[in-house]
C-alpha positions as CSV (number, residue, x, y, z in Angstrom):
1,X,-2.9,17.6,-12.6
2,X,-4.6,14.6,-11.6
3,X,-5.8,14.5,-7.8
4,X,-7.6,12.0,-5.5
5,X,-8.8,12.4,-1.8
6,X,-8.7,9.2,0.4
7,X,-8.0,8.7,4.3
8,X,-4.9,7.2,6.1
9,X,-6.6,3.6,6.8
10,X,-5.3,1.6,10.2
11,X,-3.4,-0.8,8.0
12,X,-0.9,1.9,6.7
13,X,-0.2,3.6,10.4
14,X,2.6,2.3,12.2
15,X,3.2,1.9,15.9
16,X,3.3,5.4,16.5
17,X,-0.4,6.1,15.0
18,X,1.3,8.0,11.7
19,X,1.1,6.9,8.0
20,X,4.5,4.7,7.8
21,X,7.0,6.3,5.0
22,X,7.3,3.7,3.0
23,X,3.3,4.2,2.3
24,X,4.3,7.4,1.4
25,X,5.6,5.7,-2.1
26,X,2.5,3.0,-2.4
27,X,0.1,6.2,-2.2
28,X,1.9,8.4,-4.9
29,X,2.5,4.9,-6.8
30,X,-1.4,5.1,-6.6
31,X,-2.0,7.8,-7.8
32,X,0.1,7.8,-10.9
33,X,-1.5,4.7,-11.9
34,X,-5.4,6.1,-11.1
35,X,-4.1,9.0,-13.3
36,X,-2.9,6.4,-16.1
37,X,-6.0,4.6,-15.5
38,X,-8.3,7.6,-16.7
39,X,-5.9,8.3,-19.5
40,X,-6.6,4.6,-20.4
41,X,-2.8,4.0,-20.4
42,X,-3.2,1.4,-17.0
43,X,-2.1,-2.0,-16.2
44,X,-4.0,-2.9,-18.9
45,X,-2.7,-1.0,-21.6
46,X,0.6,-1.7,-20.6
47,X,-0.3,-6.5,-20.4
48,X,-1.7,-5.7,-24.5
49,X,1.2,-3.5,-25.6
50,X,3.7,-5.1,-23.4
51,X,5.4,-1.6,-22.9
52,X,5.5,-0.2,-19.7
53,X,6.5,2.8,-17.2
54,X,9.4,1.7,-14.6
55,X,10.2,4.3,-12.0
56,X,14.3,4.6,-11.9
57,X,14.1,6.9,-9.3
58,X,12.4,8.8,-6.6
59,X,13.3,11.6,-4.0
60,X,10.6,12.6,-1.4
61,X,10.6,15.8,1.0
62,X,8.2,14.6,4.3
63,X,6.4,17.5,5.9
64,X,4.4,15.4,8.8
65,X,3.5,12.4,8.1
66,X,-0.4,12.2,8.8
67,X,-1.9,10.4,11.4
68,X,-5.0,7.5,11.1
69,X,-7.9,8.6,9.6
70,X,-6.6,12.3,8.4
71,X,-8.2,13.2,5.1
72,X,-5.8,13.7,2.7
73,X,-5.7,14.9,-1.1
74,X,-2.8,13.3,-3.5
75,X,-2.2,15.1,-6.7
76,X,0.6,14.0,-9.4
77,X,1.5,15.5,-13.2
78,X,4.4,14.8,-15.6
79,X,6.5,18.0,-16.2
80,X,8.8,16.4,-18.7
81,X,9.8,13.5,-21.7
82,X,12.8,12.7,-22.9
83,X,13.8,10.0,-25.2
84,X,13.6,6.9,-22.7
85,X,12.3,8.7,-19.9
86,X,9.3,10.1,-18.1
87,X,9.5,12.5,-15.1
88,X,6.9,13.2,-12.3
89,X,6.0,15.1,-9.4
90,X,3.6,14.3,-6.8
91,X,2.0,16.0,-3.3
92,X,0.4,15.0,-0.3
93,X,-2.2,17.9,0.9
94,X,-4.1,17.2,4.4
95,X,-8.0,18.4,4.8
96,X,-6.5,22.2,5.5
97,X,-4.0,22.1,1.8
98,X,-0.8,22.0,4.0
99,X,1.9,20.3,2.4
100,X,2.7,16.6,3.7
101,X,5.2,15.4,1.6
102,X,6.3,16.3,-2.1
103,X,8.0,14.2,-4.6
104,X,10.1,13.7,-8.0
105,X,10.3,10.9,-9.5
106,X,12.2,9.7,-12.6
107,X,10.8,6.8,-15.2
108,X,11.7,5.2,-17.7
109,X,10.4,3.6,-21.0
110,X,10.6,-0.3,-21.1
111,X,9.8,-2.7,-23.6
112,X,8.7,-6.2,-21.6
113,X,9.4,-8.6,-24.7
114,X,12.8,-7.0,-25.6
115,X,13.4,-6.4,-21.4
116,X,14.8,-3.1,-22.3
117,X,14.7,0.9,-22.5
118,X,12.8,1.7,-25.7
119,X,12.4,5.5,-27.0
120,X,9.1,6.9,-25.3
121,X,6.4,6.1,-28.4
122,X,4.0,9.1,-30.0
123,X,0.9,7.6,-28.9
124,X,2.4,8.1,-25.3
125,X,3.8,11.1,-25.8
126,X,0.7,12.6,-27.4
127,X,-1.8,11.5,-24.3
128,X,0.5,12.1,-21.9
129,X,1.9,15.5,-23.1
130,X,-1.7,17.1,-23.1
131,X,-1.1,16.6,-19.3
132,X,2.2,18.6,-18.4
133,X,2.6,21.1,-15.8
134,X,5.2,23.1,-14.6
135,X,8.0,21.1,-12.0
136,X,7.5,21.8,-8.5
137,X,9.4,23.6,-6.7
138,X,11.6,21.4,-4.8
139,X,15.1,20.8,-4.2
140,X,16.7,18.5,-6.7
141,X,18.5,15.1,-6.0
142,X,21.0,13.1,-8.6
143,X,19.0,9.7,-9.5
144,X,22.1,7.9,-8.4
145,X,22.7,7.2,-4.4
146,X,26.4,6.4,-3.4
147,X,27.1,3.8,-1.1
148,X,29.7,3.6,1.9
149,X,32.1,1.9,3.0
150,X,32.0,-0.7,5.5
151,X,28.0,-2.1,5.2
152,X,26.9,-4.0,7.6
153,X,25.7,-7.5,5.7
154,X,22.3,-8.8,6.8
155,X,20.7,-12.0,6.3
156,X,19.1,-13.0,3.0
157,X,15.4,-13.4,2.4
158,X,13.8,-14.5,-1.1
159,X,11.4,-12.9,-2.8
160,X,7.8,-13.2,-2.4
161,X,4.9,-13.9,-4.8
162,X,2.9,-11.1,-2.7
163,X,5.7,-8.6,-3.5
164,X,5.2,-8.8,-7.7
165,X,3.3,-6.9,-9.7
166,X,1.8,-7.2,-12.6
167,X,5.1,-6.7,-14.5
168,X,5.7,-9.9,-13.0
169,X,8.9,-8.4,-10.9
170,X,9.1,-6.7,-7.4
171,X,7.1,-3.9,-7.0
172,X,8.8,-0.5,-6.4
173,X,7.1,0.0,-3.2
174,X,8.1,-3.1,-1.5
175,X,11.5,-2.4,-1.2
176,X,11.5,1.0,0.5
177,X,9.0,-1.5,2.7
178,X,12.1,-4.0,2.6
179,X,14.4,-1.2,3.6
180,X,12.3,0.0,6.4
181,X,12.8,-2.6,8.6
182,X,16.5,-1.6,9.0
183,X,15.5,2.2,10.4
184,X,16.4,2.8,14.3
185,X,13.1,2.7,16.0
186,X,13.9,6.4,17.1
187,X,14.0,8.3,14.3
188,X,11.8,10.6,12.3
189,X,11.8,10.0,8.8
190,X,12.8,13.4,6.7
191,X,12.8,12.0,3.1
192,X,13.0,9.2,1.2
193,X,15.3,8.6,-1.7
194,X,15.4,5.5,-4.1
195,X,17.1,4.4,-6.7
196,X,16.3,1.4,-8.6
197,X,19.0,-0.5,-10.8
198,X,17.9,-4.0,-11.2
199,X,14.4,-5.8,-10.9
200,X,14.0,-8.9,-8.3
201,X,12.3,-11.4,-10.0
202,X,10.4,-14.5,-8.2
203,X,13.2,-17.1,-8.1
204,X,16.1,-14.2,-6.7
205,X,17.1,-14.0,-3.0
206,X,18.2,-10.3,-1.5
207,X,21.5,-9.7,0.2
208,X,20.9,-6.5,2.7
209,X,23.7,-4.2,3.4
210,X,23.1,-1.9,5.5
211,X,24.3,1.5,6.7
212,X,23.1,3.4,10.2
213,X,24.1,7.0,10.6
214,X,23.6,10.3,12.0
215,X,21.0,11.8,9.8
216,X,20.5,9.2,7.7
217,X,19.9,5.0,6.9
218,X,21.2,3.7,3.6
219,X,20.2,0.1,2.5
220,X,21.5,-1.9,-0.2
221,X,19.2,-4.4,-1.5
222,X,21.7,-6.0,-3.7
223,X,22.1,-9.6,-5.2
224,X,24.4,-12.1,-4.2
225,X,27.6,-10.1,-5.8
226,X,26.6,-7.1,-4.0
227,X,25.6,-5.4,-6.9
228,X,22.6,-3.3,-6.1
229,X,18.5,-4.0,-7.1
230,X,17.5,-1.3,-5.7
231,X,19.4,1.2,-2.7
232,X,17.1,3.3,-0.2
233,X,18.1,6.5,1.4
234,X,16.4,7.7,4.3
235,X,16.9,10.8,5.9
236,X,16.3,11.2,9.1
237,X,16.4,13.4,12.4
């Protein structure tokens, strides 16, 4: 298990004073890549061998969401390969080792010159395999989110150069941001679910569809036919 401790800084509180949930998938995104880092698998590793992890999925249990300046520990492991893919948990502790928020997160294995799913290789699975722990006990979520009827279109917006990464597509993280600005300013975020069909590259525009319910926000982030990049679940109370 690979942990950091860090504080909630001002620029990742929203209005209420509390770490905003789409953070809650920049910090674990983080922490994976610190954790790759030390491994010497990192951005780095991935630009020479232009092979890369992309997260397909994630599902996120919120706790509390902590306010500015809490102390907080985040900790993340891989419990499992398989052929293509790659699957993670993370937690957010605060100061006392109370549970936050917990997460699971399917990846998958992706070779940038070919721009597809490649079998996981041996040098990968040898480094990261020393590094398996046992899945966390949470409740367990299909990768794929279904989508209603009846959407509500929203206007379009392009991407931005400040949203890529250095894949050189959207960042995972941005679109849960993305997403976020379609919750009802009265809710409490619950969890977070994600999944992730499609990366937005710099010249694509995104066609929000959107979905306001009891109990929960659906967003479709989808291209111009509707077809999804990425669709965000939030549950909320």
């Amino acid at each position: 298990m690979y942990t950091f401790s860090t504080r909630i800084r001002y620029s990742e509180i929203g209005e209420d004073g509390t770490l905003r949930p789409a953070e809650l998938i920049d910090a674990f995104q983080n922490c994976s890549t610190f954790q790759s880092e030390e491994l010497s698998i990192g951005p780095a590793f991935a630009i020479q061998k232009q092979e890369a992890w992309l997260v397909a999925s994630w599902h996120i249990q919120v706790m509390r969401l902590p306010a500015f300046g809490e102390e907080v520990a985040l900790s993340t492991w891989p419990y499992k390969m398989d052929r293509f893919f790659g699957y993670r948990n993370f937690t957010m502790r605060d100061a006392k080792g109370e549970l936050l928020a917990c997460a699971d997160s399917c990846w998958i294995y992706f070779d940038n010159r070919k721009q597809a799913l490649i079998r996981v290789s041996d040098e990968m699975k040898e480094i990261l395999g020393k590094e398996i722990e046992p899945a966390f006990p949470m409740e367990k979520q299909p990768r794929k989110i279904a989508l209603p009827d009846g959407m509500e279109k929203q206007p379009a917006f392009p991407v931005r150069r400040s949203d890529l990464d250095t894949n050189h597509h959207v960042n995972n993280g941005r679109y849960v941001h993305y997403a976020a600005e379609y919750l009802p300013a009265d809710v409490t975020v619950k969890g977070i679910r994600v999944e992730y069909v499609k990366a937005a590259m710099p010249q694509d525009q995104i066609y929000p569809e959107v979905s306001v319910d009891a109990g929960e926000t659906i967003v479709n982030l989808a291209q111009e036919n509707g077809k999804p990049f990425a669709v965000v679940q939030f549950l909320t109370e």
